[in-house]
MDAnalysis code that builds the backbone (N, CA, C; Angstrom):
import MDAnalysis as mda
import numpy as np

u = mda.Universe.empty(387, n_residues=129, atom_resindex=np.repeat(np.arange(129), 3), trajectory=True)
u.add_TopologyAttr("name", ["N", "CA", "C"] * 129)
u.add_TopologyAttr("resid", np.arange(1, 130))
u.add_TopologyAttr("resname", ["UNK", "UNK", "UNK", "UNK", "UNK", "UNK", "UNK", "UNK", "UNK", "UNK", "UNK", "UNK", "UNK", "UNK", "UNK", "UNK", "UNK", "UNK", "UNK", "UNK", "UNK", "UNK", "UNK", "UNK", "UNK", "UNK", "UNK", "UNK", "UNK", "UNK", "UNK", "UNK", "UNK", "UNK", "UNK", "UNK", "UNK", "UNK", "UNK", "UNK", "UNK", "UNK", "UNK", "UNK", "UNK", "UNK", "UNK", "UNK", "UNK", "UNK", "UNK", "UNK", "UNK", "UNK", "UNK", "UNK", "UNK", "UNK", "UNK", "UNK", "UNK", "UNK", "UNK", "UNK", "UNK", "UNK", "UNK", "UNK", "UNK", "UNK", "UNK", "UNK", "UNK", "UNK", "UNK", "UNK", "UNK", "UNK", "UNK", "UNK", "UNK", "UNK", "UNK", "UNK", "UNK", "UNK", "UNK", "UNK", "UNK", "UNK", "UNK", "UNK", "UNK", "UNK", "UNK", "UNK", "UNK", "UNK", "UNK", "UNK", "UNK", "UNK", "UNK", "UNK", "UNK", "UNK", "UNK", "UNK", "UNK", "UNK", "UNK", "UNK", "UNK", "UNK", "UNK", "UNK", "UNK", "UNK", "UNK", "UNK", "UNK", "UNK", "UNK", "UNK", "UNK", "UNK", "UNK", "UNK", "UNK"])
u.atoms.positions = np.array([
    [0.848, -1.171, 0.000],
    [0.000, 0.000, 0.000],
    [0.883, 1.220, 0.000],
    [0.123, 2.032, -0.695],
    [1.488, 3.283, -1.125],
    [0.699, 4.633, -0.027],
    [1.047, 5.159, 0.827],
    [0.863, 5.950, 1.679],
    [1.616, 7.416, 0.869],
    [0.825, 8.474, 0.407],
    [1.423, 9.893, -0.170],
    [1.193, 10.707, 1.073],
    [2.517, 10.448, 2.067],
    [2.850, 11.186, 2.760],
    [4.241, 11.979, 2.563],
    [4.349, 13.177, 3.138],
    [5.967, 13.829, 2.923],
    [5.935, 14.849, 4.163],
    [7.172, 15.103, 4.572],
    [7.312, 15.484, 5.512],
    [8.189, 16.720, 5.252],
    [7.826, 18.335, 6.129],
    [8.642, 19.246, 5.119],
    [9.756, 19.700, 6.917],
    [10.723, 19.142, 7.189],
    [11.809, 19.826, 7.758],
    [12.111, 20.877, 8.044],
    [11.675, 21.610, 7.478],
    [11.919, 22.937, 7.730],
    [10.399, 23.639, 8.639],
    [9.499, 23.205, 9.009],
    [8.051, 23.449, 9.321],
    [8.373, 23.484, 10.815],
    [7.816, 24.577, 11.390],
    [7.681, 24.480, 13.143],
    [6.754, 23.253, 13.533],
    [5.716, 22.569, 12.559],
    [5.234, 21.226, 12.818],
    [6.056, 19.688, 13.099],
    [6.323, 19.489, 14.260],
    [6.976, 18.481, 14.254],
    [6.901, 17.602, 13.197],
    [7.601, 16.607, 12.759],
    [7.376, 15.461, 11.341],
    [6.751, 14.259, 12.353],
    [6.351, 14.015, 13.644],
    [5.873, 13.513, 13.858],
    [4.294, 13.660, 13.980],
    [4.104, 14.887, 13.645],
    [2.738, 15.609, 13.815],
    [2.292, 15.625, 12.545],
    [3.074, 16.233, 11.396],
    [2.695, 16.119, 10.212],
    [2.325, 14.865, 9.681],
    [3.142, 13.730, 10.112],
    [3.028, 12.419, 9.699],
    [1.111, 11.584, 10.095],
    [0.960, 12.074, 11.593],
    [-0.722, 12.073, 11.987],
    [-1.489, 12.790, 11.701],
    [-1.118, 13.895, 10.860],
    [-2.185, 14.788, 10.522],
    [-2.281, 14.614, 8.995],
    [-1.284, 13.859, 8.679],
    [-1.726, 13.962, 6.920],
    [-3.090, 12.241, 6.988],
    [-2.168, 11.327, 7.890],
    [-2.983, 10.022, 8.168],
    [-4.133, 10.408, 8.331],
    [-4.462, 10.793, 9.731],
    [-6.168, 10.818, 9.924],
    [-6.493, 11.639, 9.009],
    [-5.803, 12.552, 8.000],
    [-6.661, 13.328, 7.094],
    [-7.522, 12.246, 5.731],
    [-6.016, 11.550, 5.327],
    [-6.640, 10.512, 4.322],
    [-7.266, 9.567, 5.110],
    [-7.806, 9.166, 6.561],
    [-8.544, 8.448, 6.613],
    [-10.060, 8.557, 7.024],
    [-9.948, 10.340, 6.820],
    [-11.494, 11.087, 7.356],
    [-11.724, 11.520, 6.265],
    [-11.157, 11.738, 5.062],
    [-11.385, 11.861, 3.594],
    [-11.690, 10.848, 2.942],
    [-11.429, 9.347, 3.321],
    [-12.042, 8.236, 2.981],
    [-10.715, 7.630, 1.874],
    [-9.829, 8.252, 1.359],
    [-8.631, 7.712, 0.783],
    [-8.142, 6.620, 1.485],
    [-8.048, 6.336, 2.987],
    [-7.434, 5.011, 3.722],
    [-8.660, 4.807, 4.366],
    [-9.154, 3.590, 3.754],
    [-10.391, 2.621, 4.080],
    [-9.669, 2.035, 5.071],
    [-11.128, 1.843, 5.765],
    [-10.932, 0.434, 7.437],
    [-10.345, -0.576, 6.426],
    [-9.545, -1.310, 7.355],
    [-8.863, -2.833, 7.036],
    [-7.815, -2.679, 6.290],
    [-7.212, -0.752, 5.674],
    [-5.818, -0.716, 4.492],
    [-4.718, -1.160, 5.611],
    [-4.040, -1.553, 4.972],
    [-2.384, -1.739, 5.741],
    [-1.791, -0.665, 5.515],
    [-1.624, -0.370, 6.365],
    [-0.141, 0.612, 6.285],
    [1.251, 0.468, 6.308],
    [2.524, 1.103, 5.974],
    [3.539, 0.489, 6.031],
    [4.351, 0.224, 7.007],
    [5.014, -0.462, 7.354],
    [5.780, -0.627, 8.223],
    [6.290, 0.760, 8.723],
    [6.547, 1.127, 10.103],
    [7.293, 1.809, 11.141],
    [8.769, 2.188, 9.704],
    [9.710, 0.842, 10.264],
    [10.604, 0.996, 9.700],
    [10.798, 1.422, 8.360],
    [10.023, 1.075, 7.360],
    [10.075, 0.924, 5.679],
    [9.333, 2.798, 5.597],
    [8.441, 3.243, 6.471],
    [7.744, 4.522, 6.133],
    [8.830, 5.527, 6.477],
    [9.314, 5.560, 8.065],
    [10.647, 6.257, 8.038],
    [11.580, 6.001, 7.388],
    [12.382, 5.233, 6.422],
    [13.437, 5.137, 5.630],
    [12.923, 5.839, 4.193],
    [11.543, 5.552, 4.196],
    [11.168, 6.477, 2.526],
    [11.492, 8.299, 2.942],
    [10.811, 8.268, 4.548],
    [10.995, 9.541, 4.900],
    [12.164, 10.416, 4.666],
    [12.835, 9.640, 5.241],
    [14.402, 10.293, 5.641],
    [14.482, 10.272, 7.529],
    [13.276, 9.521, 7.895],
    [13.078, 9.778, 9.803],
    [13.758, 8.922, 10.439],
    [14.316, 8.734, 11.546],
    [13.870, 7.977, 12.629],
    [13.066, 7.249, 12.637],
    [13.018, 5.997, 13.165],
    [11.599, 4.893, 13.230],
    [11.019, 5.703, 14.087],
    [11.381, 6.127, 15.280],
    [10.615, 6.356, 16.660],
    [9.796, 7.731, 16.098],
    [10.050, 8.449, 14.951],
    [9.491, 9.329, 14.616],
    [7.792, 9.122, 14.235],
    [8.391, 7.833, 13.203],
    [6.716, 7.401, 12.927],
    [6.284, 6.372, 13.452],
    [6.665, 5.728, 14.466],
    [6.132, 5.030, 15.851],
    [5.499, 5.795, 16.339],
    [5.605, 7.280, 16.981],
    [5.087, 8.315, 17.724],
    [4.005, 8.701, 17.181],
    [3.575, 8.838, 15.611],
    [2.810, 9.456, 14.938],
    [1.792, 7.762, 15.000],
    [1.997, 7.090, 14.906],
    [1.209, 5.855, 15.146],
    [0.663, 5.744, 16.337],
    [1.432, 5.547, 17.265],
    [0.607, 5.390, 18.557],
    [0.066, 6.346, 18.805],
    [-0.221, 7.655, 18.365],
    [-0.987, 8.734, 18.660],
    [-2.715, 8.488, 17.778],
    [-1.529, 7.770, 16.453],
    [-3.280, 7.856, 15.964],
    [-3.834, 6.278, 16.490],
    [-2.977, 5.309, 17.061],
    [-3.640, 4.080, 17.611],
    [-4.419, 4.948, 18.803],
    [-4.010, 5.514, 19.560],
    [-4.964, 6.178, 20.776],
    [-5.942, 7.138, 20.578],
    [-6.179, 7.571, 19.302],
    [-7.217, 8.166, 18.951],
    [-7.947, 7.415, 18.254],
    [-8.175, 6.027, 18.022],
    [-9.131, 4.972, 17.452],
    [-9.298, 4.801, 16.064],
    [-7.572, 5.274, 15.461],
    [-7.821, 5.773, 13.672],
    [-7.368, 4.180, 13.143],
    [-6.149, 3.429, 14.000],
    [-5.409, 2.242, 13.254],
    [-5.269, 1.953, 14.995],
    [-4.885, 0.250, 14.676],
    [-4.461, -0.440, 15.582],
    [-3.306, -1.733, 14.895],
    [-2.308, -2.019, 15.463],
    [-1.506, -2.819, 14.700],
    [-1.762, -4.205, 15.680],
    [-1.605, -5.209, 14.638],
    [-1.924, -6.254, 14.788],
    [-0.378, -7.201, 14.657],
    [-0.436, -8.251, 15.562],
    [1.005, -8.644, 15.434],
    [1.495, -9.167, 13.627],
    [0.494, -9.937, 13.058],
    [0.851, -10.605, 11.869],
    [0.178, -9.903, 10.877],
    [-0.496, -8.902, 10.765],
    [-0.730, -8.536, 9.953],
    [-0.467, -6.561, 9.696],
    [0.166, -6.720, 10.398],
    [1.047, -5.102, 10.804],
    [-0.013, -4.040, 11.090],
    [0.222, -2.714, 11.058],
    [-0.783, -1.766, 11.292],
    [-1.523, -1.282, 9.995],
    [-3.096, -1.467, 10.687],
    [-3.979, -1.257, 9.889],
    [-4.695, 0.054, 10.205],
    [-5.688, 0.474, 9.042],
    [-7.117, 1.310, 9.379],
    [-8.160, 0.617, 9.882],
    [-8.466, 1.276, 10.867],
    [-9.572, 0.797, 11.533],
    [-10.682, 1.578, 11.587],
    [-10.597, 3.220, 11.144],
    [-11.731, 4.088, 10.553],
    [-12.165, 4.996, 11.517],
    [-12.788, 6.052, 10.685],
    [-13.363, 7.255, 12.011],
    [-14.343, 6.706, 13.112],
    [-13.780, 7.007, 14.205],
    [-14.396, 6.761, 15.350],
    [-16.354, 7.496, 15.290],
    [-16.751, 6.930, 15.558],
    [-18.396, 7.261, 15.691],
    [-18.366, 9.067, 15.936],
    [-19.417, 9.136, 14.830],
    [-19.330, 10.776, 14.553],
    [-19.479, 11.654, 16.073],
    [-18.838, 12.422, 15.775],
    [-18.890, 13.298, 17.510],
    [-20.021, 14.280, 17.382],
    [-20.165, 14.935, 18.046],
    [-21.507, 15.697, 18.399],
    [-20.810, 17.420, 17.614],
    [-21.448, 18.040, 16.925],
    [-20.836, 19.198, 16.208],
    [-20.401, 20.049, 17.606],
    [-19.197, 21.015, 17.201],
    [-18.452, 21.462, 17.969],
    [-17.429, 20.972, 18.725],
    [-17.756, 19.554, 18.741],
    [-16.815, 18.295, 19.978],
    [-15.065, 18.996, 19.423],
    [-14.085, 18.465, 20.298],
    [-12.481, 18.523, 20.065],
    [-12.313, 17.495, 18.767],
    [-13.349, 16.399, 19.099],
    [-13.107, 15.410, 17.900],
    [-13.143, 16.233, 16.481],
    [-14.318, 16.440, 16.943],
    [-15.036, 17.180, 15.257],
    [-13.754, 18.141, 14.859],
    [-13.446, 18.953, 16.054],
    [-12.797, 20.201, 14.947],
    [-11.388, 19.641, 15.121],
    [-10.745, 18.132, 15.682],
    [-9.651, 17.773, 14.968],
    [-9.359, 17.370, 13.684],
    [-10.534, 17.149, 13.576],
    [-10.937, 15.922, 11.956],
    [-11.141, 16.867, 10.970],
    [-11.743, 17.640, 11.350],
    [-11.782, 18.946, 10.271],
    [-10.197, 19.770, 9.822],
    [-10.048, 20.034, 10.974],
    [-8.282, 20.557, 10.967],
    [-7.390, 19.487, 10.395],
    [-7.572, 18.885, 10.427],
    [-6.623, 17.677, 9.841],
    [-6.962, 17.276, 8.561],
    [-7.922, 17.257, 7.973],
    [-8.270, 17.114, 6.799],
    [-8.336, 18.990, 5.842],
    [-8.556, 19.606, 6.624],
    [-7.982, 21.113, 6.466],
    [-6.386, 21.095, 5.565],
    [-5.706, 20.439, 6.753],
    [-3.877, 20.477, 6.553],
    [-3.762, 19.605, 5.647],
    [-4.533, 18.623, 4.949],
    [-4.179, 17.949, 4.443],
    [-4.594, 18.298, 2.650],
    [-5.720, 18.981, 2.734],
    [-5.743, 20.058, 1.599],
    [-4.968, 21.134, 1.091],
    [-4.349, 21.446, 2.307],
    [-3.553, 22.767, 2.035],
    [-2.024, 22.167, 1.393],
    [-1.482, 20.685, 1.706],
    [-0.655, 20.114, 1.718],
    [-0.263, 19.650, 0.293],
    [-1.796, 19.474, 0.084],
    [-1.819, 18.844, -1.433],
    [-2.086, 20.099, -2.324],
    [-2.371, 21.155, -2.304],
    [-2.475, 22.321, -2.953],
    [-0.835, 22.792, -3.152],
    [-0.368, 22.897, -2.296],
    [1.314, 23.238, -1.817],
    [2.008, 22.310, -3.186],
    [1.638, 21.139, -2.922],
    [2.305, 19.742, -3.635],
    [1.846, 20.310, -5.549],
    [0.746, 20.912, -5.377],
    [0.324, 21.144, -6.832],
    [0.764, 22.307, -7.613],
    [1.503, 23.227, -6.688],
    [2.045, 24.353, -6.719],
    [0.916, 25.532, -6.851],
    [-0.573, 25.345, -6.000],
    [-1.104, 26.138, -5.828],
    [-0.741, 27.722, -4.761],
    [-1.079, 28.993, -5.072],
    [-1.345, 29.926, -4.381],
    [-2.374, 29.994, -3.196],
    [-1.956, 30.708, -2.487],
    [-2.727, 30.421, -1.069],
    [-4.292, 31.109, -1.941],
    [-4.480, 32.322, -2.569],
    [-5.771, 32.762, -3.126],
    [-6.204, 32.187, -3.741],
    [-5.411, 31.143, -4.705],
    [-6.231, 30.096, -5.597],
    [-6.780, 29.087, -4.623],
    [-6.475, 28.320, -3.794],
    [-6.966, 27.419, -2.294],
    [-8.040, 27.956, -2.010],
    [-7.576, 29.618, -1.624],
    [-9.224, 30.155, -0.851],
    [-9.979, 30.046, -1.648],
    [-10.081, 30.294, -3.129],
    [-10.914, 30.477, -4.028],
    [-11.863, 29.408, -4.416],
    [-11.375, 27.735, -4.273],
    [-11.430, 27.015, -4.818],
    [-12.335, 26.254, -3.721],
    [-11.917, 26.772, -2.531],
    [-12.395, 26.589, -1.178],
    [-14.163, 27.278, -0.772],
    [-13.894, 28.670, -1.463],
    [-14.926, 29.326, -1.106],
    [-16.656, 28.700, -2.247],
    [-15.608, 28.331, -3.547],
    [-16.643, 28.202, -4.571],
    [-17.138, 26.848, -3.715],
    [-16.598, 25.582, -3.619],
    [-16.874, 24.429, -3.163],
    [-17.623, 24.764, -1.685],
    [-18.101, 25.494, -0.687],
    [-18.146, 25.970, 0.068],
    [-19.871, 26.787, -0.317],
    [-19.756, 27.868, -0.931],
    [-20.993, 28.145, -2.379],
    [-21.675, 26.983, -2.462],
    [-21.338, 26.388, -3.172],
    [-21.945, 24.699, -4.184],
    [-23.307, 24.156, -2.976],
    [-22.490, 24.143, -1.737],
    [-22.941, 23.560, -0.533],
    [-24.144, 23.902, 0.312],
    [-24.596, 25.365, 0.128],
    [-25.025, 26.237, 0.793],
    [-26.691, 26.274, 0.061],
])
């Protein structure tokens, strides 16, 4: 399973933070379905350039928030958004923020402008209303 994560070094966001916030983003966006495998600890930090313990940390954060749980033989999986929270909850506006960063991430990656984002943001936003 190919995980399009990247990690930018230079960011006051830890790369262990970025690494859980891009995850639960693709897995509250529905890109990482319950039951995907994810990659190994070791094999995800070596694509990185990290530390294992880097994306160990970013794992057990999202194992304790109910996103993946690793299994001995079949390594760490998705296990899916936890039961919808009540609007306003910390849940809600993590999942939002995180799938937020994870738009802005992939806009960045596309060589979008921050006004083209808002723009693109506001029309989709319009559509809705």
């Amino acid at each position: 399973m190919t995980v399009d994560i990247s990690v930018n070094l230079s960011s006051a966001t830890p790369p262990y933070e970025q690494i859980r916030v891009q995850i639960s983003s693709l897995i509250a966006l529905g890109a990482l379905e319950s039951g995907t495998r994810l990659p190994a600890v070791r094999g995800l930090a070596a694509d990185l350039g990290l530390a294992a313990g880097t994306v160990a940390r970013a794992y057990k954060e999202l194992e304790q928030a109910g996103l993946i749980e690793t299994r001995r033989r079949n390594g760490t999986v998705v296990v899916g958004m936890p039961a919808v929270s009540a609007p306003g909850s910390v849940e809600t506006a993590e999942t939002v923020t995180a799938a937020v960063e994870h738009y802005i991430a992939e806009g960045r990656k596309a060589g979008l402008a921050n006004d083209t984002l808002l723009r693109l943001l506001a029309e989709r936003l319009g559509e809705r209303q």
